[in-house]
C-alpha positions in Angstrom: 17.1 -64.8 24.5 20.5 -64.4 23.4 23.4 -66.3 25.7 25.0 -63.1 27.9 28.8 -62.8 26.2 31.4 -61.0 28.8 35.2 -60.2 28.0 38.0 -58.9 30.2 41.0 -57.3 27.7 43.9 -56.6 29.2 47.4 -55.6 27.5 50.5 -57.7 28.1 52.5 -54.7 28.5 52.7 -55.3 32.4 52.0 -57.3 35.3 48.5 -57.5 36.4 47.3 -55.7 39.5 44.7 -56.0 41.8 42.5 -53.5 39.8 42.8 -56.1 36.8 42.1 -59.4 39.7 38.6 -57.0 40.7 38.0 -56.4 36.7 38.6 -60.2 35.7 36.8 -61.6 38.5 33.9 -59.5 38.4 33.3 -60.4 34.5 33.7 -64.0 35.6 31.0 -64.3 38.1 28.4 -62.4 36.3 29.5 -64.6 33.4 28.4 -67.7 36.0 25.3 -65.9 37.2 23.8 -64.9 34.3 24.7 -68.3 32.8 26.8 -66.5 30.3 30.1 -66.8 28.5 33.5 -65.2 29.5 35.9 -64.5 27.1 39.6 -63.2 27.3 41.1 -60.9 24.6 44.9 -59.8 24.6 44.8 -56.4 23.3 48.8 -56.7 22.0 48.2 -54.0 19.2 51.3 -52.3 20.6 53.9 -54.6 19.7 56.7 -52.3 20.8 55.6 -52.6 25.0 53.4 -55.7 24.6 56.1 -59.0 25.2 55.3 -62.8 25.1 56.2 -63.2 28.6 53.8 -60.9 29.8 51.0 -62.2 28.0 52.6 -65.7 30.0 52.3 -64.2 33.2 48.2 -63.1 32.6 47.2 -66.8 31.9 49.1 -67.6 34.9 47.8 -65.2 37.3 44.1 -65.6 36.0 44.2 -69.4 36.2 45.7 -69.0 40.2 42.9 -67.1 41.0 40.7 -69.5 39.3 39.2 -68.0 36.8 38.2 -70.1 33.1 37.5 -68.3 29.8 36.9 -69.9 26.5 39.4 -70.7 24.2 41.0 -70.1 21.7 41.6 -66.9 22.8 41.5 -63.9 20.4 44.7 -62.0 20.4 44.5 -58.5 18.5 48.0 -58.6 16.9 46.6 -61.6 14.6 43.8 -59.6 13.6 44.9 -56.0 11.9 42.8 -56.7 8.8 39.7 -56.5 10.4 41.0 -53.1 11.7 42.3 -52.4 8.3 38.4 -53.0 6.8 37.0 -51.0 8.9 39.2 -47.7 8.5 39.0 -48.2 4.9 35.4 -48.0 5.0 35.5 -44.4 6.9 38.1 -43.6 4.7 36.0 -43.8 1.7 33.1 -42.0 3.8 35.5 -39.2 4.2 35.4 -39.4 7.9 38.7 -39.8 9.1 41.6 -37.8 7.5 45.5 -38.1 7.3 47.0 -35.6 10.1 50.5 -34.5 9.6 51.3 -32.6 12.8 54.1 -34.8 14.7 54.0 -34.8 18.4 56.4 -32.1 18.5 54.4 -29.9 16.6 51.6 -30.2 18.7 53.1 -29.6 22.1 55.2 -26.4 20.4 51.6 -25.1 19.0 49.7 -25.9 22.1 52.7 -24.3 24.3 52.6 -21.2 22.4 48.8 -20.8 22.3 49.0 -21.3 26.0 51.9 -18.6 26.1 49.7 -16.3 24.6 46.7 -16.5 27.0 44.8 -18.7 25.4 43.9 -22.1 27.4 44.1 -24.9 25.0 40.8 -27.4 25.6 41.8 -30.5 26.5 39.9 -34.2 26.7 38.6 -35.8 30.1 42.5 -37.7 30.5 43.6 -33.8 30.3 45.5 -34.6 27.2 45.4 -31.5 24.7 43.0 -31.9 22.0 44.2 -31.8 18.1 45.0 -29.2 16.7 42.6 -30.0 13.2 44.0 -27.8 10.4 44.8 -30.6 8.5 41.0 -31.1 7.8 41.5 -27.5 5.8 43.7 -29.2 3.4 42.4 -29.9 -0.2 42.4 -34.0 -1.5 45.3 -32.7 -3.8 47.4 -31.7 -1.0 46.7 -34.6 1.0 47.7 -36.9 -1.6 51.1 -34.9 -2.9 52.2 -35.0 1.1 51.1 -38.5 1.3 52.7 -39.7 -2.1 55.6 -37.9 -0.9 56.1 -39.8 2.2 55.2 -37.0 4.8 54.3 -38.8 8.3 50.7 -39.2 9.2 47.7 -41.1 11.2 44.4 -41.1 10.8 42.0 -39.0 12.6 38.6 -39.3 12.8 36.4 -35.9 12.2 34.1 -36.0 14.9 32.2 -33.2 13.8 31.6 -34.7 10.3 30.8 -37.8 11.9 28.2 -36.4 14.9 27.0 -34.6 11.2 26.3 -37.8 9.7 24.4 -39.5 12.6 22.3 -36.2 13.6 20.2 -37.9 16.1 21.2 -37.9 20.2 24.2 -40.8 20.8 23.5 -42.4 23.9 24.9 -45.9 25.7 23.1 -48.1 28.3 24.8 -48.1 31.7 24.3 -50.7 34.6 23.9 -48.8 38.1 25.7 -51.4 40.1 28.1 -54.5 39.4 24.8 -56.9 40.1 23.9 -55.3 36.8 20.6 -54.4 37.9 19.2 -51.4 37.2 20.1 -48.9 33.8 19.9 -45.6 32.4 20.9 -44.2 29.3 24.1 -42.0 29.2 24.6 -39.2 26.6 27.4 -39.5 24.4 30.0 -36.8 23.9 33.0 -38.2 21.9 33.3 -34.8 20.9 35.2 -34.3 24.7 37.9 -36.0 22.6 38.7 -33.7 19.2 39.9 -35.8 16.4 41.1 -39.3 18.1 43.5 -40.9 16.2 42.4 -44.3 15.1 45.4 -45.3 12.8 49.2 -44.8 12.9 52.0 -46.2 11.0 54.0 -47.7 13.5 50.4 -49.4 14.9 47.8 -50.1 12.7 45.3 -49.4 14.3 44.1 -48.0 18.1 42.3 -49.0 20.8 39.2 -47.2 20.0 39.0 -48.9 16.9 40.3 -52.6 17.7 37.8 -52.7 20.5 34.5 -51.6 19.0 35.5 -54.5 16.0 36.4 -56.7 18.2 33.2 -56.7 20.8 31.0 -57.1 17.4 32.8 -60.2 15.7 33.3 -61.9 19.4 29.4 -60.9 20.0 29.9 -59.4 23.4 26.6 -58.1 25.2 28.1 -56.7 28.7 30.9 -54.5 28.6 32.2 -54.1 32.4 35.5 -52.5 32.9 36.5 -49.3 35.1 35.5 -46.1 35.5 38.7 -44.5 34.1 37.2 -45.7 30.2 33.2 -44.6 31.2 34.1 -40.7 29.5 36.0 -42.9 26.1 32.7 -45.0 26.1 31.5 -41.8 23.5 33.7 -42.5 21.2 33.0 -46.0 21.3 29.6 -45.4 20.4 30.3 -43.3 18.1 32.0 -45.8 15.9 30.1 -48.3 16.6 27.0 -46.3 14.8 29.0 -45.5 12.1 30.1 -48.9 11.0 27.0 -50.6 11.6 28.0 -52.5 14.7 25.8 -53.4 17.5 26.3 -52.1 20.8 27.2 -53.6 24.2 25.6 -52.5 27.5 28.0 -51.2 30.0 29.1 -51.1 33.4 32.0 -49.2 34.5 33.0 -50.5 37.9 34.5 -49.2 40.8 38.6 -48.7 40.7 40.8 -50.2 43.2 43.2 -47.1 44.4 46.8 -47.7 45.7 48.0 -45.9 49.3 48.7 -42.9 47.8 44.5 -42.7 46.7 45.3 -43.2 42.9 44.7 -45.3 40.0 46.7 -48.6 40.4 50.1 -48.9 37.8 51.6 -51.9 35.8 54.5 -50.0 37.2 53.5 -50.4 40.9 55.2 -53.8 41.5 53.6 -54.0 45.0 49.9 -54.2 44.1 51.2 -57.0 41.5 49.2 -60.5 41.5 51.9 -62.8 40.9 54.3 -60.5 43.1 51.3 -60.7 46.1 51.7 -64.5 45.3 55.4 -64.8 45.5 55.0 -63.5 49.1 52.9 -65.8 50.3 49.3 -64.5 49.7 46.5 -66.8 48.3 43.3 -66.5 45.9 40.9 -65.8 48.8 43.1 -63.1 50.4 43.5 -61.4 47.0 39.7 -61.4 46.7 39.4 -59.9 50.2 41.7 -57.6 49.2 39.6 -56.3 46.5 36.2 -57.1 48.3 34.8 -59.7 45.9 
């Protein structure tokens, strides 16, 4: 039987909160129970918000609340050309292509469908989806924009990709953090249009990076929160296409602030090491958290 291999994956583009203490510590003691491995990825693909000094403060606040991963640890930002490989690859399969609508472009489109009467479909975040014309373009036209220097990213074509797999995507979900129990979830990454999986300015993107990175670092269990359970589709969904094996999954409870939402990097309060500057300790943040 194959050693268990966990991973919590945080992005030092913020301070860590109590919902990242609950992620972190739950991945470490099912690591310890199941006699398993836990490994720590810094997902710094974003170099323009991701700094040194908060990737600083995640070691520090892990190791106060006594958590041990393996090292060395794998940081994304050192690894674009295994992103690079594997967008090449659905390049040549013609299953991503180059989008040239700017931000801009999209909003004014989207505003003015909307201003019509028309409600524009959006993807479970509530983020319009993309507006695809670019996939009408001929390879000629592609190229002369592109050797011209017109701005793009990468898109994956969902449809042409659900095309090429035909048969019914599905992932394996735990029904409790004791990770007993499972049932198989159906796939939609079509709830998500085109997803961009390359830009200039970055590379790659976290659909991409992550799929890659959970096959070369072996990982079995996937546990992380609920807000990623709907983007687990288009995981999967890559992970068919370039051959990669696939995690089981538990999407955990999240821990909500006072005002009943999703805990913020930006909501200094709920912060570990700011809890710790006021005097709190390890055991009250698990308490806290109810772990």
């Amino acid at each position: 039987m194959n050693t268990p291999v966990f991973r919590f994956a945080p992005s030092p583009n913020g301070e860590l909160h109590l919902g990242h203490a609950y992620s972190a510590l739950l991945n470490a003691r099912l690591a310890e129970r199941m006699e398993g491995r836990l490994l720590l990825r810094i997902e710094d693909i974003d170099l323009a918000r991701c700094t040194p000094e908060f990737e600083a403060g995640i070691y520090r606040d892990l190791a106060w609340l006594g958590i041990e991963w393996e090292r060395p640890v794998r940081r994304q930002s050192e690894h674009f050309g295994d992103y690079e490989d594997a967008l090449n690859r659905l390049i040549a399969e013609e299953l991503v292509y180059p989008a040239f609508m700017s931000r801009g472009e999209i909003r004014a489109f989207i505003a003015d469908t909307e201003k019509r009467g028309r409600l524009w479909p959006r993807d479970p975040d509530g983020v319009p989806l993309y507006p695809a014309f670019d996939k009408a373009l001929s390879r000629r036209e592609r190229e002369r924009r592109m050797a011209h220097g017109a701005l793009f990213a990468w898109r994956l074509d969902t449809d042409a990709a659900r095309a090429r797999l035909g048969d019914r995507l599905s992932w394996t979900e735990f029904s409790s953090e004791e990770l007993s129990g499972s049932e198989q979830i159906e796939a939609r990454p079509e709830q998500w249009g085109d997803v961009v999986l390359a830009r200039k300015e970055i590379p790659t993107s976290y659909h991409l990076s992550v799929v890659i990175d959970d096959a070369l670092q072996s990982v079995t269990h996937v546990v992380r929160g609920r807000d990623l359970y709907a983007a687990t589709g288009v995981q999967r969904l890559l992970q068919e296409l370039l051959d990669l094996p696939a995690p089981r999954y538990f999407h955990h409870r999240l821990i909500l602030g006072p005002d009943g939402r999703k805990l913020s990097k930006s909501l200094g309060d709920s912060g570990i090491a700011a809890l710790r500057e006021r005097g709190a300790s390890a055991a009250d943040v698990r308490k806290m958290i109810g772990i």
